[in-house]
OpenMM code with the backbone's topology and positions (N, CA, C; nanometers):
from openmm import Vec3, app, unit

residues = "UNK UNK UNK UNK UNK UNK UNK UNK UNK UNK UNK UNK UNK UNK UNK UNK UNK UNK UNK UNK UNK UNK UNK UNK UNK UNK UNK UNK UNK UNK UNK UNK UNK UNK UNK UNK UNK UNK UNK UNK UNK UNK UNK UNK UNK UNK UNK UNK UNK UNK UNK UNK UNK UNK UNK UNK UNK UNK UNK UNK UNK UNK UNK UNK UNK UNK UNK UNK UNK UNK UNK UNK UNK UNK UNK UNK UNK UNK UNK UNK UNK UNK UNK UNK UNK UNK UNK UNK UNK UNK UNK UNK UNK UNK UNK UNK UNK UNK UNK UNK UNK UNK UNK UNK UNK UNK UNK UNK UNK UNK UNK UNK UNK UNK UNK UNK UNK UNK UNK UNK UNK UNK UNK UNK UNK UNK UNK UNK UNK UNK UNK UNK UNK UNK UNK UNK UNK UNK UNK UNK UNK UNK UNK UNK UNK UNK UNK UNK UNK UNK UNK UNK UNK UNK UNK UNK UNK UNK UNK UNK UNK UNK UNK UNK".split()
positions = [
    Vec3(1.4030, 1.9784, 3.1340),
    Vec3(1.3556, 1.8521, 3.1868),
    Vec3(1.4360, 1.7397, 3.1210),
    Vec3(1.4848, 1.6535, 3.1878),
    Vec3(1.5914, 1.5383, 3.1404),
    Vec3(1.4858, 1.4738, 3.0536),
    Vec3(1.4992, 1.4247, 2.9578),
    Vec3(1.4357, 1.3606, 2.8669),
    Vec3(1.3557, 1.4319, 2.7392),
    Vec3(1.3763, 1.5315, 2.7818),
    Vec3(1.2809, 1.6408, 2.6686),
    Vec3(1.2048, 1.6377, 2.5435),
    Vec3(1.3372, 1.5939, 2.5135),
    Vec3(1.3114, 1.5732, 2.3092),
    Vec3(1.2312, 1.4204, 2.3053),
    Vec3(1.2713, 1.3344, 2.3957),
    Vec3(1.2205, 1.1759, 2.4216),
    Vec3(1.0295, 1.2375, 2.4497),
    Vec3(1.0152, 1.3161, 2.5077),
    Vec3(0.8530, 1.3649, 2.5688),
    Vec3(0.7952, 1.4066, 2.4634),
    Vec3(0.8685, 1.4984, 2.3915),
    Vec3(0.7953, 1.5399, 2.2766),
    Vec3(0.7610, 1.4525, 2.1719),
    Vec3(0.8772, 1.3278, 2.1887),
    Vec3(0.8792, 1.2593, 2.0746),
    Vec3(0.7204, 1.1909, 2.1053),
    Vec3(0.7141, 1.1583, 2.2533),
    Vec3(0.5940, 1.0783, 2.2427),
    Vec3(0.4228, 1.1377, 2.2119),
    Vec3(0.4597, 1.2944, 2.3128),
    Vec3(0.3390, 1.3821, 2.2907),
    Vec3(0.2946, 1.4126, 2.1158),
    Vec3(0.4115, 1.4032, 2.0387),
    Vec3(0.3935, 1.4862, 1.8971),
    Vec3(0.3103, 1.2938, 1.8223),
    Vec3(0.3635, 1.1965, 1.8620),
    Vec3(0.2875, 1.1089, 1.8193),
    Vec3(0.1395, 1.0337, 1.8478),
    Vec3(0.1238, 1.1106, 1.9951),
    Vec3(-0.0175, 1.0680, 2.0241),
    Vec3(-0.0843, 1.1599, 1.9557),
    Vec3(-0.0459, 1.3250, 1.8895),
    Vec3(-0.1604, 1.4137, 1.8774),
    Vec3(-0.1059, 1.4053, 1.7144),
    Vec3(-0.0098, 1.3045, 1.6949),
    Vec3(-0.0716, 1.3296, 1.5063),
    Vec3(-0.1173, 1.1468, 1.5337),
    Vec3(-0.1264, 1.0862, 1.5846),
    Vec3(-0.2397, 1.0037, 1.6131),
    Vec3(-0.3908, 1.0525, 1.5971),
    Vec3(-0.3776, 1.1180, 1.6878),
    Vec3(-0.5439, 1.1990, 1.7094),
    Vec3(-0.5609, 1.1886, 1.5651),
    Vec3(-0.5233, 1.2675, 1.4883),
    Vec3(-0.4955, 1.3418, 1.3781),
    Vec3(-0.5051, 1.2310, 1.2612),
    Vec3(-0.4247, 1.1281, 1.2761),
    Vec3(-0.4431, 1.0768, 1.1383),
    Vec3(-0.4447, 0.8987, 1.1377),
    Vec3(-0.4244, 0.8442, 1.2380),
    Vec3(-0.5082, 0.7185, 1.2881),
    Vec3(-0.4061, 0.6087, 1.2238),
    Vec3(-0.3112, 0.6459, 1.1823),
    Vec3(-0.1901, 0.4970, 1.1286),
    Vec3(-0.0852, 0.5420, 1.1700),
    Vec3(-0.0082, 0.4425, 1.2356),
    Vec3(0.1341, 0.4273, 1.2581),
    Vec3(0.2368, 0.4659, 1.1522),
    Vec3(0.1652, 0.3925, 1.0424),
    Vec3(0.2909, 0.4443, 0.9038),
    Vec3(0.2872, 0.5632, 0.8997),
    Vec3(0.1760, 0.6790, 0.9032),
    Vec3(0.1149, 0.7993, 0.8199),
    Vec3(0.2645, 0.8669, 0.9744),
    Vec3(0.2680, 0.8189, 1.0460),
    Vec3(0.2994, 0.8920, 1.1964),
    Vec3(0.4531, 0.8798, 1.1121),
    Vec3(0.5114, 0.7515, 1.1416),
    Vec3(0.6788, 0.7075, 1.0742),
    Vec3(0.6724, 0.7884, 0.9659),
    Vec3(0.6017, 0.8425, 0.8680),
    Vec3(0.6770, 0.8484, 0.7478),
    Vec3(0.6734, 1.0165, 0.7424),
    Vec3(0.5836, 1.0783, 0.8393),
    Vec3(0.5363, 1.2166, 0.8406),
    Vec3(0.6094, 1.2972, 0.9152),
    Vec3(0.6549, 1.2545, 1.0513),
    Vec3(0.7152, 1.2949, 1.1343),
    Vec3(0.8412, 1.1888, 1.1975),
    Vec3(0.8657, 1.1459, 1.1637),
    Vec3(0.9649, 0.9939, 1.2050),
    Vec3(1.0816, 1.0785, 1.1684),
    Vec3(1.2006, 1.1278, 1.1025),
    Vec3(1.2788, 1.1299, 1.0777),
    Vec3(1.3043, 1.2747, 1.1317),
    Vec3(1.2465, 1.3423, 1.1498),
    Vec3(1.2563, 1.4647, 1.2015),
    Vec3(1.2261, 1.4721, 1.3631),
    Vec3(1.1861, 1.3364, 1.4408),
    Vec3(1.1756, 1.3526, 1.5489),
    Vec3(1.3285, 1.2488, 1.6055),
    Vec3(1.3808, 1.1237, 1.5290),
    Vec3(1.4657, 1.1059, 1.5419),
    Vec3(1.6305, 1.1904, 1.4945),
    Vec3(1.6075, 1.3273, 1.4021),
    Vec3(1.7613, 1.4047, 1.4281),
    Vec3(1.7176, 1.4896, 1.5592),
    Vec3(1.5879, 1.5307, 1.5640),
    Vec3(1.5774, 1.6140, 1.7077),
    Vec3(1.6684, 1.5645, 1.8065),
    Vec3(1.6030, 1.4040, 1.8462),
    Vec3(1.6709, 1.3869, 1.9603),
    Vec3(1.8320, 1.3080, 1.9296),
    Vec3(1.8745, 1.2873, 1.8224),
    Vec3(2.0174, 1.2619, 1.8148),
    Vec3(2.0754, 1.4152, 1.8459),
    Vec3(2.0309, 1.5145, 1.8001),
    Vec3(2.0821, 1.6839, 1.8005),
    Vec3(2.0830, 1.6816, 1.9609),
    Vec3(1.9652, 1.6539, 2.0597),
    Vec3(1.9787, 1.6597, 2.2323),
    Vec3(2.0769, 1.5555, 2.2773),
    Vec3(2.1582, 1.4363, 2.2193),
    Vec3(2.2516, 1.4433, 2.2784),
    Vec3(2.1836, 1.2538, 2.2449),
    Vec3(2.0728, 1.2472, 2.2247),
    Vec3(2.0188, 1.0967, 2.2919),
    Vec3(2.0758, 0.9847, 2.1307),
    Vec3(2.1234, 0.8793, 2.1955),
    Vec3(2.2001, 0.7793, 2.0917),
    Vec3(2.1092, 0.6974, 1.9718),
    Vec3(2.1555, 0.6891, 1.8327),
    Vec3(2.0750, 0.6572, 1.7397),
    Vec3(1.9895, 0.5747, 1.7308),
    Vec3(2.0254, 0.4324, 1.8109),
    Vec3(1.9428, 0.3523, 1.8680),
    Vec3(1.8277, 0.3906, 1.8781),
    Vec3(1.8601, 0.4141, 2.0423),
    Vec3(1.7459, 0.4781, 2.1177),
    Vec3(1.6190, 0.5774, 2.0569),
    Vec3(1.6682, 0.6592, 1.9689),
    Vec3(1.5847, 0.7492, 1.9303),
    Vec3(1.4958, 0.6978, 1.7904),
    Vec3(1.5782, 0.5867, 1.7470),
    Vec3(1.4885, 0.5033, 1.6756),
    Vec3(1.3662, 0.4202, 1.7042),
    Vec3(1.4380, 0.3395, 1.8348),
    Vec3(1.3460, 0.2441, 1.9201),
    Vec3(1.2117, 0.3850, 1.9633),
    Vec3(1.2241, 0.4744, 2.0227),
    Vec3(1.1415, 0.5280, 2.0855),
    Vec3(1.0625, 0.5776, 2.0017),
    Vec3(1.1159, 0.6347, 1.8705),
    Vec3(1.0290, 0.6841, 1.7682),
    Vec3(0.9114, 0.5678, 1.6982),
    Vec3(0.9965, 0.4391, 1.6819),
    Vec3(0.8861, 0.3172, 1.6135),
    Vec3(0.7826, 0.2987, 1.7615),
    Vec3(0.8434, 0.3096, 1.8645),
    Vec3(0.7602, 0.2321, 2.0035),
    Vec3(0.6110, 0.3343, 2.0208),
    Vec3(0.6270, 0.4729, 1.9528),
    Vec3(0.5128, 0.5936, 2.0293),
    Vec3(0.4828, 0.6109, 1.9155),
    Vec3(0.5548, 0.5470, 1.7687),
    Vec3(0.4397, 0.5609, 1.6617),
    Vec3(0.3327, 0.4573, 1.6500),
    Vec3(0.3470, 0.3536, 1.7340),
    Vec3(0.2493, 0.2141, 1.7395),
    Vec3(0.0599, 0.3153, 1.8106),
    Vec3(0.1209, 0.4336, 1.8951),
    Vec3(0.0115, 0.4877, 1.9640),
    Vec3(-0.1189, 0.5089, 1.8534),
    Vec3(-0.1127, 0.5407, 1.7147),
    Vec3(-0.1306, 0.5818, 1.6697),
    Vec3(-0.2547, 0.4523, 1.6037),
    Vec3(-0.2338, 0.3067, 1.6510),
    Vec3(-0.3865, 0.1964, 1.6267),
    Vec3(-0.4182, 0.2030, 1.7461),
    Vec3(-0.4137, 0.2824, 1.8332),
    Vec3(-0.4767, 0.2394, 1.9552),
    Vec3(-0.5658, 0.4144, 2.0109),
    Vec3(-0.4832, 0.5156, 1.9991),
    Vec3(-0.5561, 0.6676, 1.9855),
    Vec3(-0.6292, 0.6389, 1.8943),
    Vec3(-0.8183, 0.6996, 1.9377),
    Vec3(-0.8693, 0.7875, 1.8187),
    Vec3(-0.8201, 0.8486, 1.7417),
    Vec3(-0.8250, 0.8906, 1.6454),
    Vec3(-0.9234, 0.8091, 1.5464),
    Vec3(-0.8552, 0.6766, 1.4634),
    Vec3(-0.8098, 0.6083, 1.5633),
    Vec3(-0.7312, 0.4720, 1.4671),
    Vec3(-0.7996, 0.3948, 1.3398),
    Vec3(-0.7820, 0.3580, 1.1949),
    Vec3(-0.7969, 0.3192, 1.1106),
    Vec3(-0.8189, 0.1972, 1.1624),
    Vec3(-0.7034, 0.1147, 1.2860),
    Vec3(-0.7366, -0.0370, 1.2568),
    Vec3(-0.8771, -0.0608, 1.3470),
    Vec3(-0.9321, 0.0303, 1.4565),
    Vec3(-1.0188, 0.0576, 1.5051),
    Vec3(-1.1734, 0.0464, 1.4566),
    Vec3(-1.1373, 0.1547, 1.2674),
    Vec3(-1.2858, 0.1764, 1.2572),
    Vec3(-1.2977, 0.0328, 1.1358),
    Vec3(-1.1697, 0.0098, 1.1218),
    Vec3(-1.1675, -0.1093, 1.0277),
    Vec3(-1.2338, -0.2224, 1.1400),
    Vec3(-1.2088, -0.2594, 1.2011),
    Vec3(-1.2470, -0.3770, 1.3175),
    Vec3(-1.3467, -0.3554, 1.3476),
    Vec3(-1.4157, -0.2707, 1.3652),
    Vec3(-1.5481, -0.2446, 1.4375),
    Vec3(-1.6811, -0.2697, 1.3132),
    Vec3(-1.6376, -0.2300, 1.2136),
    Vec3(-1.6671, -0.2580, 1.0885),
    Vec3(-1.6998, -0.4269, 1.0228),
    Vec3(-1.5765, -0.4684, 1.0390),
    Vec3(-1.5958, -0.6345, 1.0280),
    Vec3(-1.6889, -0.7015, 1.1562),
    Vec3(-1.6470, -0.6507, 1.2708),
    Vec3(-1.7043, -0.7319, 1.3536),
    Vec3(-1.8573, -0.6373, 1.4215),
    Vec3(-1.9128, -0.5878, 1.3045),
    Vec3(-2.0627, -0.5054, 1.3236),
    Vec3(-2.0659, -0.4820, 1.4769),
    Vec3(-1.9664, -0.3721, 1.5181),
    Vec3(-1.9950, -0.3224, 1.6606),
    Vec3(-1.9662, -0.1844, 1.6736),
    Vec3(-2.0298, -0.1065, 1.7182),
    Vec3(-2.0236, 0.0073, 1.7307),
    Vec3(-1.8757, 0.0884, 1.7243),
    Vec3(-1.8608, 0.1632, 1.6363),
    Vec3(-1.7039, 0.2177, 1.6310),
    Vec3(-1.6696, 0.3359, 1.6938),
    Vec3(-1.7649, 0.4501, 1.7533),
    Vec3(-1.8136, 0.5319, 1.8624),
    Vec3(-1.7433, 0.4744, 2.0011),
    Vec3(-1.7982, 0.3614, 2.0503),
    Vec3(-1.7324, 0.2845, 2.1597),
    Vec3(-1.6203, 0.2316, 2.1206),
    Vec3(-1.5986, 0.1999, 2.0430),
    Vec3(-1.4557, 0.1489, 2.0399),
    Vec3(-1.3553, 0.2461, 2.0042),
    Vec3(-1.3632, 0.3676, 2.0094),
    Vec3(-1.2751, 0.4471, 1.9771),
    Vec3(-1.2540, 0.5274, 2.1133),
    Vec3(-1.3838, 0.4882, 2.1861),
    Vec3(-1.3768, 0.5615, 2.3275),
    Vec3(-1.2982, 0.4654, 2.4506),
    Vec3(-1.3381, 0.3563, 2.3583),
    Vec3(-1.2099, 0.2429, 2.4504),
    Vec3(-1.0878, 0.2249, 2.4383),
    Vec3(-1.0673, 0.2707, 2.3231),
    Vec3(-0.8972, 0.2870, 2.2647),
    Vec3(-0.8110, 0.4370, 2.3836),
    Vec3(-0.9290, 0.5076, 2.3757),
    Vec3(-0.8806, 0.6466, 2.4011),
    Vec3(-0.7558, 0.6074, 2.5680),
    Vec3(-0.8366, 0.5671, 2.6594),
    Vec3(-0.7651, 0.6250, 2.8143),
    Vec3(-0.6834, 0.5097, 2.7949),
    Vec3(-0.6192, 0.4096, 2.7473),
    Vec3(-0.5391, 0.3121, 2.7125),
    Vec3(-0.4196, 0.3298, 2.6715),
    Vec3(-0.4692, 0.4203, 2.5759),
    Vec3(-0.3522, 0.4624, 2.4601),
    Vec3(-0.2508, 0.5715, 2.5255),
    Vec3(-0.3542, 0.6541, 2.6524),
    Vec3(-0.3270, 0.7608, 2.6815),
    Vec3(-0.1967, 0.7181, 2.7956),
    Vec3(-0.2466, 0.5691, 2.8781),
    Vec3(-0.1927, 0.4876, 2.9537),
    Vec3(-0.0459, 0.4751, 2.9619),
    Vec3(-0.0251, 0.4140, 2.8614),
    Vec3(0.0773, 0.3925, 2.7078),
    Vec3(0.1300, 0.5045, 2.7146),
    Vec3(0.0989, 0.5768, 2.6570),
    Vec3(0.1955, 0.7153, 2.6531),
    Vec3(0.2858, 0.7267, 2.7434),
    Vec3(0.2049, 0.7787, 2.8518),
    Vec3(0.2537, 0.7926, 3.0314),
    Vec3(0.3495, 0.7059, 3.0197),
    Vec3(0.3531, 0.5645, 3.0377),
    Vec3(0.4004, 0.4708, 3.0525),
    Vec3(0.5760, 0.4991, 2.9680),
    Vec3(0.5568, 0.5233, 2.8483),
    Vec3(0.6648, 0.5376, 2.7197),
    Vec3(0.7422, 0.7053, 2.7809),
    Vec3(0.6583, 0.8016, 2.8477),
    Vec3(0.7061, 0.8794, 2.8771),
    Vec3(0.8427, 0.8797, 3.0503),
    Vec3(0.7382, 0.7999, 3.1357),
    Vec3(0.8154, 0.7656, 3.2369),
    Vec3(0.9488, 0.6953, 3.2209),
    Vec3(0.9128, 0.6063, 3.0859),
    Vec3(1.0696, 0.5346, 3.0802),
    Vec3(1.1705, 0.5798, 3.0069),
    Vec3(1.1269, 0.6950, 2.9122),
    Vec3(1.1998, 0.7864, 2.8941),
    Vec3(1.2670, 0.8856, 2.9876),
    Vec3(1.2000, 0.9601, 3.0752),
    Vec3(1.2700, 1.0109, 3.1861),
    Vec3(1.3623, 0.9028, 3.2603),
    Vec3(1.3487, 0.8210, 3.3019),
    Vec3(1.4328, 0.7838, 3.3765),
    Vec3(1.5509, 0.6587, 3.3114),
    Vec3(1.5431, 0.6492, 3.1555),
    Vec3(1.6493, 0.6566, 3.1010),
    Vec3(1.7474, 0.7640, 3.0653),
    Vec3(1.7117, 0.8551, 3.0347),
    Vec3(1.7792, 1.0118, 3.0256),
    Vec3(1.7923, 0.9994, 3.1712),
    Vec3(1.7630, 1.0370, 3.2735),
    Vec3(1.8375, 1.0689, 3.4002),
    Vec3(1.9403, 0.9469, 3.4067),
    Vec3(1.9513, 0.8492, 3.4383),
    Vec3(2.0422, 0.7265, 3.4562),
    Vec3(2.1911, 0.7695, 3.3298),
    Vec3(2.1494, 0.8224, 3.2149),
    Vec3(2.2468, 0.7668, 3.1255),
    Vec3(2.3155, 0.9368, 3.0802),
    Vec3(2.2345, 1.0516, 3.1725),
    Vec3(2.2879, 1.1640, 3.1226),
    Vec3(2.2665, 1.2179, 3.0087),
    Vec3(2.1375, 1.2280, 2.9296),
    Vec3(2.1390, 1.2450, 2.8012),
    Vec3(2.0020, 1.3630, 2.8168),
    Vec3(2.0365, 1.4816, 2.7340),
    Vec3(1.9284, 1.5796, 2.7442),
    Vec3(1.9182, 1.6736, 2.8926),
    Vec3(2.0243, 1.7140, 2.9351),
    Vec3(2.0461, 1.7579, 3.0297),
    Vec3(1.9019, 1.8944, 3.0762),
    Vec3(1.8628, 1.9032, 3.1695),
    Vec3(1.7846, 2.0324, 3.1639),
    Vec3(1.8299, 2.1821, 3.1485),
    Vec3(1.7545, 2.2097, 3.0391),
    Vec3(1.7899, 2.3707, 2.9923),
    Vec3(1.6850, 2.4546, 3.0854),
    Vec3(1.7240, 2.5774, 3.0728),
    Vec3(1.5728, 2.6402, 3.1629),
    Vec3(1.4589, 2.7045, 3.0349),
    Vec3(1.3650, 2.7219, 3.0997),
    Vec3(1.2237, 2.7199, 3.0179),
    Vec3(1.1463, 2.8325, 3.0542),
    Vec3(1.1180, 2.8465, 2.8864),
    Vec3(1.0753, 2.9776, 2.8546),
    Vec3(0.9421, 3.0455, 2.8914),
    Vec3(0.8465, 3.0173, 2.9719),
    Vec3(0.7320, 2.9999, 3.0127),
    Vec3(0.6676, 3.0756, 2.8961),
    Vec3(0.6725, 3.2098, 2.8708),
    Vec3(0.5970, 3.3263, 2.8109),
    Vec3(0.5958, 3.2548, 2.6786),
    Vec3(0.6945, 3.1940, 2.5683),
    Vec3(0.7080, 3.1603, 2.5126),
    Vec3(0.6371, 3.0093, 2.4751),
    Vec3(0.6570, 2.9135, 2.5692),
    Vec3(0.5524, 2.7880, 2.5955),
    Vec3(0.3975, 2.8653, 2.5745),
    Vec3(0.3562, 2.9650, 2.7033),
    Vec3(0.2064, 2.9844, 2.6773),
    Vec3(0.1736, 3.0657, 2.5026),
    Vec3(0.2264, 3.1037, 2.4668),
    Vec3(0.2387, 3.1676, 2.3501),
    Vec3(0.1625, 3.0752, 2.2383),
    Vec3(0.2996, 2.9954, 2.2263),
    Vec3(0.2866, 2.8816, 2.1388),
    Vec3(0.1423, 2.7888, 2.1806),
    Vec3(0.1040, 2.7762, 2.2837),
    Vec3(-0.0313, 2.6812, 2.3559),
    Vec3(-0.1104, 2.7167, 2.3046),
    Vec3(-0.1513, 2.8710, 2.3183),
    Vec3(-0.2466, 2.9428, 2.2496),
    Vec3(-0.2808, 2.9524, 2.1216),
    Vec3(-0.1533, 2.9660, 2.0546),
    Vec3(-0.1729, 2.9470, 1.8721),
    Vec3(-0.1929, 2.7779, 1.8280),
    Vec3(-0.1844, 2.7221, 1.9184),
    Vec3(-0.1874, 2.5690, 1.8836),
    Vec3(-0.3272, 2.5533, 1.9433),
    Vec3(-0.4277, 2.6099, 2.0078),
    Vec3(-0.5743, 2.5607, 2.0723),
    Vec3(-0.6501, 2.5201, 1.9218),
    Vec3(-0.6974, 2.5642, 1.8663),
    Vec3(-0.7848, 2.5236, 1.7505),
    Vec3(-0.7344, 2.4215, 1.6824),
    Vec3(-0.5967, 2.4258, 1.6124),
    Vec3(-0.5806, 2.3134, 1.5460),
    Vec3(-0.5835, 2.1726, 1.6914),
    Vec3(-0.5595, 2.1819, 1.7644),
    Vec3(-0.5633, 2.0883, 1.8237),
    Vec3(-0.6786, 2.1075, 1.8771),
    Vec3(-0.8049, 2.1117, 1.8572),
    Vec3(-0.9435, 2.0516, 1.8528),
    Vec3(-0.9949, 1.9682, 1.7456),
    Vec3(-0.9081, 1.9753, 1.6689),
    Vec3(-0.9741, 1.8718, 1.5674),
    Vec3(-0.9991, 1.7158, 1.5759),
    Vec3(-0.8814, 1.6488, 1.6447),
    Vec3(-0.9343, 1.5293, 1.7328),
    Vec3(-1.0509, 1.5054, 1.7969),
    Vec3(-1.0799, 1.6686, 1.9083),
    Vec3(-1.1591, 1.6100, 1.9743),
    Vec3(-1.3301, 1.6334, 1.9258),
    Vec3(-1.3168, 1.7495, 1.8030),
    Vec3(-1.4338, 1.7537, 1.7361),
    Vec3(-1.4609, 1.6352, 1.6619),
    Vec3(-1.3472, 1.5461, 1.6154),
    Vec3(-1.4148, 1.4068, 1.5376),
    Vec3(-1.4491, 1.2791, 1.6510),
    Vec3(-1.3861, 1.3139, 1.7177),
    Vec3(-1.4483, 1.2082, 1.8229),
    Vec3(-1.6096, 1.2439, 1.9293),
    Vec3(-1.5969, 1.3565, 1.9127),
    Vec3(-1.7064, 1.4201, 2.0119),
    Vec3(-1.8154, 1.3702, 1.9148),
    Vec3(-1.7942, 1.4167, 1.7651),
    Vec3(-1.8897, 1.4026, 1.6536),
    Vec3(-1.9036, 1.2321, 1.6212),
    Vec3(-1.8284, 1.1470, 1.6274),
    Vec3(-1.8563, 0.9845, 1.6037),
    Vec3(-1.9312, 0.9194, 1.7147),
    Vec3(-1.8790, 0.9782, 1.8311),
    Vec3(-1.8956, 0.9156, 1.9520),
    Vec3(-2.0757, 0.9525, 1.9845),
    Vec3(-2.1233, 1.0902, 1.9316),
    Vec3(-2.2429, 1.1315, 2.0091),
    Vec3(-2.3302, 1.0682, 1.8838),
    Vec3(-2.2973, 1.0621, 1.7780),
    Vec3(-2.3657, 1.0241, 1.6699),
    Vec3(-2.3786, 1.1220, 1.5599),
    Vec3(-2.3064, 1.2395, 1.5815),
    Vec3(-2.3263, 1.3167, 1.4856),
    Vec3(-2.3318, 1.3067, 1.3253),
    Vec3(-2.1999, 1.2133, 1.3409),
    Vec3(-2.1722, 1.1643, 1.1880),
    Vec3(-2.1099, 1.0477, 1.2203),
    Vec3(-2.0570, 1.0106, 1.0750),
    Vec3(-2.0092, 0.8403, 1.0363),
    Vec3(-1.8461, 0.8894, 1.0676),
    Vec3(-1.7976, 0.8006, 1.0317),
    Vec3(-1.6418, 0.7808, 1.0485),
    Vec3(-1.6240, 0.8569, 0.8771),
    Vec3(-1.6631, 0.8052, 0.8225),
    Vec3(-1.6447, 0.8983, 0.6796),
    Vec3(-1.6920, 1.0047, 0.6281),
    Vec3(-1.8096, 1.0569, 0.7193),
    Vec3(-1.8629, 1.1702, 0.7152),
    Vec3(-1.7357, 1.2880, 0.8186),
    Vec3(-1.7045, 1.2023, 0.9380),
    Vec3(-1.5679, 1.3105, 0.9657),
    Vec3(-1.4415, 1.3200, 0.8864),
    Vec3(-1.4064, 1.2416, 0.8228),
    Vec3(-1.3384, 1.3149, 0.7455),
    Vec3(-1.3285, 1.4062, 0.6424),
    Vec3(-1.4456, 1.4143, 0.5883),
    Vec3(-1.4911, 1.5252, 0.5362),
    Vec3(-1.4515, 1.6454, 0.6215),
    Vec3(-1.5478, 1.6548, 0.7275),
    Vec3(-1.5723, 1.7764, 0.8282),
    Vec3(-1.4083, 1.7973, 0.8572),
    Vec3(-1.3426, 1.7014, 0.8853),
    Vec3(-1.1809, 1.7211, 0.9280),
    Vec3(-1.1257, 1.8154, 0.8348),
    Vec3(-1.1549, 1.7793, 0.7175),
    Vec3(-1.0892, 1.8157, 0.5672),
    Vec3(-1.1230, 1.9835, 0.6053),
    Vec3(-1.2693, 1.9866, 0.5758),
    Vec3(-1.3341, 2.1320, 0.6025),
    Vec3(-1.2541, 2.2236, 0.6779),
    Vec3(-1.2554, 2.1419, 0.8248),
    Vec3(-1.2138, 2.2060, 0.9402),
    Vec3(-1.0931, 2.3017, 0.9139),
    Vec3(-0.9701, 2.1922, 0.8729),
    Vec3(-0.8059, 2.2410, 0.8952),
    Vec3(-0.8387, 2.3191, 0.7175),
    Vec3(-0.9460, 2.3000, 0.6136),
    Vec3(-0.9233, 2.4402, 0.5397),
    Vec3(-0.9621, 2.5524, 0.6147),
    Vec3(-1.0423, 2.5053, 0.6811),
    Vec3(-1.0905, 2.6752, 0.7224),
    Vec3(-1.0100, 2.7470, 0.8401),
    Vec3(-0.9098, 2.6226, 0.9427),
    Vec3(-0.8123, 2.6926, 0.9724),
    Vec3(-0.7184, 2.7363, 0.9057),
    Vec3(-0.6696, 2.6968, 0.7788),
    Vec3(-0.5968, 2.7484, 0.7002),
    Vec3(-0.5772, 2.9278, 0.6415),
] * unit.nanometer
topology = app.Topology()
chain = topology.addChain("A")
for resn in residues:
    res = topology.addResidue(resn, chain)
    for name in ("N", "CA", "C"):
        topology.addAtom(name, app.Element.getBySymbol(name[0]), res)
């Protein structure tokens, strides 16, 4: 798919969004390793900079965003809803960062399409299902009332030991 490494760049920052709710935690964790990816597919240093700072911003606007439960906090309003309002926005955004990635890679020739491994994709999907519930167990859990915003991180903590 023309744009490839540009898709991942954005998918791998909305779901360590999910995951860890700051832009910096996103840049400093995965930032440099998603910009040689896509210099290695062919895409120019620039670019892979711009796109990496632009889809790490996802990361105050996805659950579980810090500036989210911080704001909701000062301004005594429910942080449950406001994390459920961040959610289809952010998701918006993505789409949005993803489309203009494709059709910069098609226009400029960069990331040509390889063919794809299907057996190998579902493989990997499967070993990735649990850890990637952990987003939606802290949001399912803030949002219904289960617990506090600081009581999930605990449970988060728990969680990825016991996937461990």
């Amino acid at each position: 798919m023309p744009g490839g490494m540009g898709h991942v760049n954005v998918v791998s920052s909305v779901i360590f969004g999910g995951v860890s709710g700051s832009s910096v935690a996103d840049i400093a964790s995965i930032g440099a390793i998603e910009i040689n990816a896509m210099e290695r597919h062919g895409f120019p240093r620039g670019y892979a900079v711009g796109m990496t700072l632009c889809t790490s911003t996802l990361s105050s606007i996805i659950p579980p965003s810090i500036l989210i439960v911080i704001a909701g906090s000062i301004a005594n309003v429910s942080i449950g809803t406001l994390l459920v309002a961040g959610l289809i926005p952010g998701l918006f955004i993505a789409f949005a960062f993803m489309v203009f990635n494709h059709v910069y890679a098609v226009r400029h020739g960069y990331n040509p399409p390889s063919p794809m491994n299907f057996r190998k994709i579902a493989i990997t999907g499967v070993n990735a299902i649990l850890p990637m519930l952990t987003p939606v167990i802290l949001l399912v859990g803030i949002v219904d009332g289960y617990f506090t915003p600081t009581e999930a991180a605990a449970i988060a903590a728990l969680y990825t030991l016991f996937l461990a």
